[in-house]
C-alpha positions in Angstrom: 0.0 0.0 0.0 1.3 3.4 -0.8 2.0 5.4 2.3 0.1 8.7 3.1 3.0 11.0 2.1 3.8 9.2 -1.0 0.0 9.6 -2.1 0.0 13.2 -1.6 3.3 13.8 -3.3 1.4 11.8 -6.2 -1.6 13.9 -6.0 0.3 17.3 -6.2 2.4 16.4 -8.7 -0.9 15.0 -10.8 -2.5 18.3 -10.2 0.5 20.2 -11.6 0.9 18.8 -14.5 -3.3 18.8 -14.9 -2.6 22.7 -14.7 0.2 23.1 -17.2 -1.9 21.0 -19.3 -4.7 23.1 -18.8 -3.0 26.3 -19.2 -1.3 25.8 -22.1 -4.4 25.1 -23.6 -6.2 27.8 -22.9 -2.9 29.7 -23.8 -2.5 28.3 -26.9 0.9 27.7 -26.7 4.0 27.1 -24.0 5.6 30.5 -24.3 1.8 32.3 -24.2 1.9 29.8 -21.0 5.0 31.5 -19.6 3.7 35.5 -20.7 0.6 34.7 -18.3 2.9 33.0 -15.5 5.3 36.5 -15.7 1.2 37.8 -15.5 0.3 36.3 -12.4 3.2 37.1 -11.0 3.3 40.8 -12.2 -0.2 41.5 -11.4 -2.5 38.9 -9.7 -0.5 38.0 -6.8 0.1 41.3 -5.9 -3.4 42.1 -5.8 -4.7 38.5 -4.2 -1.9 39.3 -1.6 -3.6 43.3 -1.0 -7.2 41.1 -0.5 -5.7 39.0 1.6 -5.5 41.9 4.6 -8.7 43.0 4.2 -10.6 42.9 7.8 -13.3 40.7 7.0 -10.8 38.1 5.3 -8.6 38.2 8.0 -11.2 36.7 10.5 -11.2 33.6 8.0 -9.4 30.4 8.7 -6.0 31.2 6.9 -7.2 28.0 4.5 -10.3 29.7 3.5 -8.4 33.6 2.8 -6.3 31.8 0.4 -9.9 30.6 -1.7 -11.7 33.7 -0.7 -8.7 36.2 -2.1 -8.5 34.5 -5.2 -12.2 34.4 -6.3 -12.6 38.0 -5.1 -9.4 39.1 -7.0 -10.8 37.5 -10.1 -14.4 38.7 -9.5 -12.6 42.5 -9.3 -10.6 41.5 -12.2 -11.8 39.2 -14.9 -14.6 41.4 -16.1 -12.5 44.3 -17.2 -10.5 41.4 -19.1 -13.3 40.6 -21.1 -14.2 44.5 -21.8 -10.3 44.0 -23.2 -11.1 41.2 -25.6 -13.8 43.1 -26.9 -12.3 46.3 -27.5 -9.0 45.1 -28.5 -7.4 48.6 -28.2 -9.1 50.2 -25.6 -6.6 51.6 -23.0 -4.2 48.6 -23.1 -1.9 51.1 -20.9 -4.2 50.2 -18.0 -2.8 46.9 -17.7 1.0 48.2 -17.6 -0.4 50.8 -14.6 -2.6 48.6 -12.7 0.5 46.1 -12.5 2.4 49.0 -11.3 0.1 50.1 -9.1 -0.8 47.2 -7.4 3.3 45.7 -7.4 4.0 49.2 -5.5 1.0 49.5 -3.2 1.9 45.9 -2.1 5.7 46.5 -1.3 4.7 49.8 0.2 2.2 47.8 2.7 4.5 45.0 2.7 1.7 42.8 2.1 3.1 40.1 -0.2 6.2 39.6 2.6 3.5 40.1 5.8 1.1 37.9 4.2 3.2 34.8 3.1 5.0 34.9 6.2 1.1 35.0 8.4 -0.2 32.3 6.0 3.0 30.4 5.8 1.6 27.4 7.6 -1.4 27.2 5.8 0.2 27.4 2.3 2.2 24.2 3.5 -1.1 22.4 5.0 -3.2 23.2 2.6 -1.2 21.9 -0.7 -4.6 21.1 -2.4 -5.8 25.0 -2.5 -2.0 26.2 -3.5 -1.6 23.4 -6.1 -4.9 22.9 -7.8 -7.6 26.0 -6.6 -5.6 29.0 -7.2 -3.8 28.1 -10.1 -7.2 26.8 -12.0 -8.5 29.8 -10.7 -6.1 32.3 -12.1 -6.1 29.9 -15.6 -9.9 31.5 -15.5 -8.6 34.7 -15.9 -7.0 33.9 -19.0 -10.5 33.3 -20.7 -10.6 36.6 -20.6 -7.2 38.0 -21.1 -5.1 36.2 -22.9 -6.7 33.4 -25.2 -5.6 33.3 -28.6 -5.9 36.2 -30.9 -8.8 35.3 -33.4 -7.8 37.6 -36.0 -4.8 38.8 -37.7 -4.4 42.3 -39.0 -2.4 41.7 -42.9 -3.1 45.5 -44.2 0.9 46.2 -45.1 1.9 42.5 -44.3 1.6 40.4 -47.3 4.9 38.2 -48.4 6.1 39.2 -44.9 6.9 36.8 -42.6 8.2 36.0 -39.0 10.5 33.4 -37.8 9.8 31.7 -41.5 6.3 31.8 -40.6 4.2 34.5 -43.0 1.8 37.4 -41.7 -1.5 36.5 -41.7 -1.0 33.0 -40.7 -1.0 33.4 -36.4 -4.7 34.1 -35.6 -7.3 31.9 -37.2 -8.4 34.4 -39.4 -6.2 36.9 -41.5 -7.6 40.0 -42.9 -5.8 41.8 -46.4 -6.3 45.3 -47.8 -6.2 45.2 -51.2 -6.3 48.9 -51.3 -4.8 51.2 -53.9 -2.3 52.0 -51.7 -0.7 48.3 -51.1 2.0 46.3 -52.9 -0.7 44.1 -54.7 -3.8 46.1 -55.3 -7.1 46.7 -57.0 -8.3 50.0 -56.1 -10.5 48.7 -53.6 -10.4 45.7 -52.3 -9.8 43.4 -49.7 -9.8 39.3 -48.7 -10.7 37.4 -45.4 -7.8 34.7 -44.6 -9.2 31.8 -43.0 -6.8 29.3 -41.4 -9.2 27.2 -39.5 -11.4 25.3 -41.6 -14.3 25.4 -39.1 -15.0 29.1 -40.0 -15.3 28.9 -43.9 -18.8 27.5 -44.2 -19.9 30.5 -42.3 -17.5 32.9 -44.0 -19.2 32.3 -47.7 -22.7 32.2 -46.0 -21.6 36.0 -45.2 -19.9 36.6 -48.2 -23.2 35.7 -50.2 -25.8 37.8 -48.5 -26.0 35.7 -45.8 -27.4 32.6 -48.0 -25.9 28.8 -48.5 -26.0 30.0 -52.2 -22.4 28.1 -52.5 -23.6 25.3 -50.8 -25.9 24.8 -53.4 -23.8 25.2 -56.6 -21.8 22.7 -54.7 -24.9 19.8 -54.8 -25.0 19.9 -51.0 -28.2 21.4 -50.6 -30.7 21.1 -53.6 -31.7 24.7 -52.8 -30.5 27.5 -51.1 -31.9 30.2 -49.0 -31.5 32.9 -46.5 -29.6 31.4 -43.5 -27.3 34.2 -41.6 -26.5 37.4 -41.4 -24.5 38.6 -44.7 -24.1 41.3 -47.4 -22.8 41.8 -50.8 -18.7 41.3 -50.1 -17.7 40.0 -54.1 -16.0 42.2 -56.0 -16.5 43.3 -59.2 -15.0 40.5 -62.2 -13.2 43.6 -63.3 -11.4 44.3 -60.3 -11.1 40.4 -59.6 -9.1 40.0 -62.9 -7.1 43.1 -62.0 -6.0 42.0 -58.9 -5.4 38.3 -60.4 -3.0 39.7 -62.9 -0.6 41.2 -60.1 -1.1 37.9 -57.8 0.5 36.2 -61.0 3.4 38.6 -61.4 3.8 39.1 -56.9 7.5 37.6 -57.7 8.1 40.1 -60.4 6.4 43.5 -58.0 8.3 42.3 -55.1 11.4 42.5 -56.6 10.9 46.0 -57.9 10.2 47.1 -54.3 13.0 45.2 -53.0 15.0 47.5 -55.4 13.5 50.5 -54.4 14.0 49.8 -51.1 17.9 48.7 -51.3 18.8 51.7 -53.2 17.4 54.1 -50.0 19.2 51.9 -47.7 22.6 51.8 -49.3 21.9 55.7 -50.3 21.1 57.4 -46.8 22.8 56.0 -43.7 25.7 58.4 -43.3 23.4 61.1 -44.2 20.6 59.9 -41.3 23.2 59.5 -38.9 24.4 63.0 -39.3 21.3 64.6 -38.9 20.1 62.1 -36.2 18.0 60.4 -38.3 16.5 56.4 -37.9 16.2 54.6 -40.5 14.1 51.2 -41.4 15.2 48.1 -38.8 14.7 44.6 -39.9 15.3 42.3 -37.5 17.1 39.1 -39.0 14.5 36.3 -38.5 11.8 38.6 -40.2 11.4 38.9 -43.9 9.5 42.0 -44.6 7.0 43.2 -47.6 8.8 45.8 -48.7 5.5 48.0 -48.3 7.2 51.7 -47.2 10.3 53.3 -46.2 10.7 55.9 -43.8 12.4 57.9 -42.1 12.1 58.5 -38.5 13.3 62.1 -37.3 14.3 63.3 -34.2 11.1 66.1 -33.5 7.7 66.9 -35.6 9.6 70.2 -36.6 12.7 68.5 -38.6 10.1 66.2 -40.0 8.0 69.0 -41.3 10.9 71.0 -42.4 12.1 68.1 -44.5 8.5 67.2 -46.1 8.7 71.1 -47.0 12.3 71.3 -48.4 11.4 67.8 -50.6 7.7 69.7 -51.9 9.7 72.5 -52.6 11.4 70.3 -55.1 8.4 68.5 -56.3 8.7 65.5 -54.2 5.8 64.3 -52.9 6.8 62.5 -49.4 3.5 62.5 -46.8 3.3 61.4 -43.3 1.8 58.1 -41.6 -1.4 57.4 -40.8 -2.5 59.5 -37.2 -3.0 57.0 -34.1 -6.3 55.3 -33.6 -6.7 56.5 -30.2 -6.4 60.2 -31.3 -9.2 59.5 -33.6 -12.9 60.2 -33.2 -13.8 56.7 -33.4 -11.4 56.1 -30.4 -12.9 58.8 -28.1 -15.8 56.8 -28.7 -14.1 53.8 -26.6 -12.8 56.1 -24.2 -9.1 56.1 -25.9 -7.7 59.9 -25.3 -4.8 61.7 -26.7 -2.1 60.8 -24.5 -2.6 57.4 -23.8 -0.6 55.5 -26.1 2.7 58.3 -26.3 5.1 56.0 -28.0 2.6 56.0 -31.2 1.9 59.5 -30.7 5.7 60.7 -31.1 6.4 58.5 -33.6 3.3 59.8 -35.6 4.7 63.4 -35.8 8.3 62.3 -36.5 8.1 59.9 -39.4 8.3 60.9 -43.4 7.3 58.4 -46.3 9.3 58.5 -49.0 7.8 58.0 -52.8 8.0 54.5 -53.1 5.5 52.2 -56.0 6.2 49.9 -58.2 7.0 51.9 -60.8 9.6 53.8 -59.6 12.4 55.0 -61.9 16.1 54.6 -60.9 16.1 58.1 -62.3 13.4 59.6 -60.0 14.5 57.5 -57.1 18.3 59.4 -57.7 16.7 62.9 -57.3 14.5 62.3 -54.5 17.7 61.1 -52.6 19.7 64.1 -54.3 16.9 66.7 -53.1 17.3 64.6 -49.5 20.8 65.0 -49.4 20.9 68.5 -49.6 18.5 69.0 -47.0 20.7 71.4 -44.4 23.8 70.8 -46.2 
């Protein structure tokens, strides 16, 4: 028969691995796994231990703070997790402060040392809450935090690709501008990327009007009807044969971008670096799309000198698009001016240069000329 302590080891270590199991499920992956470990660390067992010394916990049996904390912290906690998930970019800065927040209010309280050292004999008796309760509990939390992104944003990222792995291909769905503006284009234009089968019956029910109409020219229905919600998504034949032509020759546009894009890079470092000027950074496991390149200056005023100097010459160079939370669609999810400063500087200090397909060596030469001379 298996002695008392032997079972119990057995047990805890069965309930450990039933929580890496479960967690990198819900997680998606190992290393999402290990971001919402560095989580609960950063944020949730600061806050459990600051619950922990409320007066009407403290009166609890030291066994049943440890279960009370941890539902109250996620009570307090999990629904502004799932506000996250559905507005993807409201104030994402909260997290960052509330970890702060909470990390400094605890060592200024000293409530993480005070309380592990006051519950230390609990948290040794009661292995069953510290190895199975509170880390199930907190896996909860990641329902609505950090479960796997459903969708992946392709606007600039076609051809690119990450580790070997292309854009477009993390989330289960993938969504592609096909806008006049982008390397492969048709005016207007767009496609839905769908990487987990599950989701494409639905998807054409959408995409035709919210009817099985595909279903039927398929002979798996021997009618069709109105079945979801939908809308008119196809685009024009026109248009479809447009963009079809450049999908056929994407090896041929790339490389004339990937030319365009050299002849900057070899043309403009030891000017950038004189005038304190960053240039494009491509880190070497990505391969990019060659979509833009820019140049990021040190203040809004050098960057709108530059842009004047280059229009004075008839070079047309433009800024980036202005931060969603500045916009007026992100007032209306409470995003501010303010709260996201790193995308709000580099906004005012980045310049496009003229960069399409078509792009003459010649005309490339003088915009890097005119550029050149800038301050000289």
């Amino acid at each position: 028969m298996i002695g008392c302590p032997t079972m119990k080891k057995t047990i805890i270590a069965a309930a450990v691995l039933l929580d890496a199991v479960v967690l990198v499920h819900l997680a998606g992956s190992v290393v999402a796994a290990l971001v919402f470990v560095v989580f609960v660390a950063a944020f949730l067992l600061p806050a459990c231990a600051l619950v922990l010394r409320l007066p009407h916990l403290r009166a609890m049996p030291p066994d049943l703070r440890l279960t009370a904390a941890s539902v109250l912290v996620l009570v307090l906690v999990v629904p502004w997790f799932f506000v996250r998930k559905l507005f993807p970019f409201a104030p994402a800065f909260a997290d960052v402060v509330a970890c702060v927040i909470l990390i400094g209010a605890a060592a200024k309280f000293g409530a993480v040392s005070a309380t592990i050292e006051e519950l230390g004999p609990a948290l040794s008796r009661s292995r069953f809450v510290v190895s199975i309760v509170l880390p199930l509990l907190f896996a909860l939390a990641w329902l609505g935090y950090g479960v796997p992104a459903g969708k992946d944003v392709l606007f600039h990222g076609l051809f690119g690709t990450y580790r070997g792995k292309l854009l477009g291909t993390f989330g289960c769905m993938a969504t592609q501008s096909f806008h006049e503006t982008k390397n492969i284009n048709c005016g207007e234009g767009g496609a839905l990327v769908i990487n987990d089968p599950s989701l494409v019956e639905r998807a054409e029910i959408i995409r035709e009007k919210g009817t099985n109409r595909s279903r039927f020219f398929r002979g798996q229905v021997d009618k069709y009807t109105w079945v979801d919600i939908g809308s008119s998504y196809l685009p024009s034949d026109m248009l479809a044969a447009y963009l079809a032509g450049q999908l056929e020759k994407a090896e041929v546009i790339q490389a004339k971008r990937r030319r365009v894009w050299e002849r900057y890079a070899a043309a403009l470092p030891e000017w950038a670096k004189s005038h304190g000027v960053r240039m494009p950074v491509v880190p070497d496991h990505c391969e990019q799309p060659y979509h833009m390149f820019y140049l990021l200056f040190q203040c809004l005023d050098d960057r709108q000198e530059a842009m004047a100097w280059l229009r004075q010459h008839d070079i047309h160079a433009v800024f980036h698009y202005l931060p969603l939370n500045a916009s007026m669609m992100g007032a209306r999810f409470d995003a501010r001016e303010g709260d996201c400063p790193v995308a709000e500087e580099v906004s005012d200090r980045l310049l496009r240069l003229p960069f399409y397909n078509g792009l003459q060596e010649h005309d490339q030469d003088r915009v890097i000329e005119t550029l050149l001379s800038w301050r000289r």
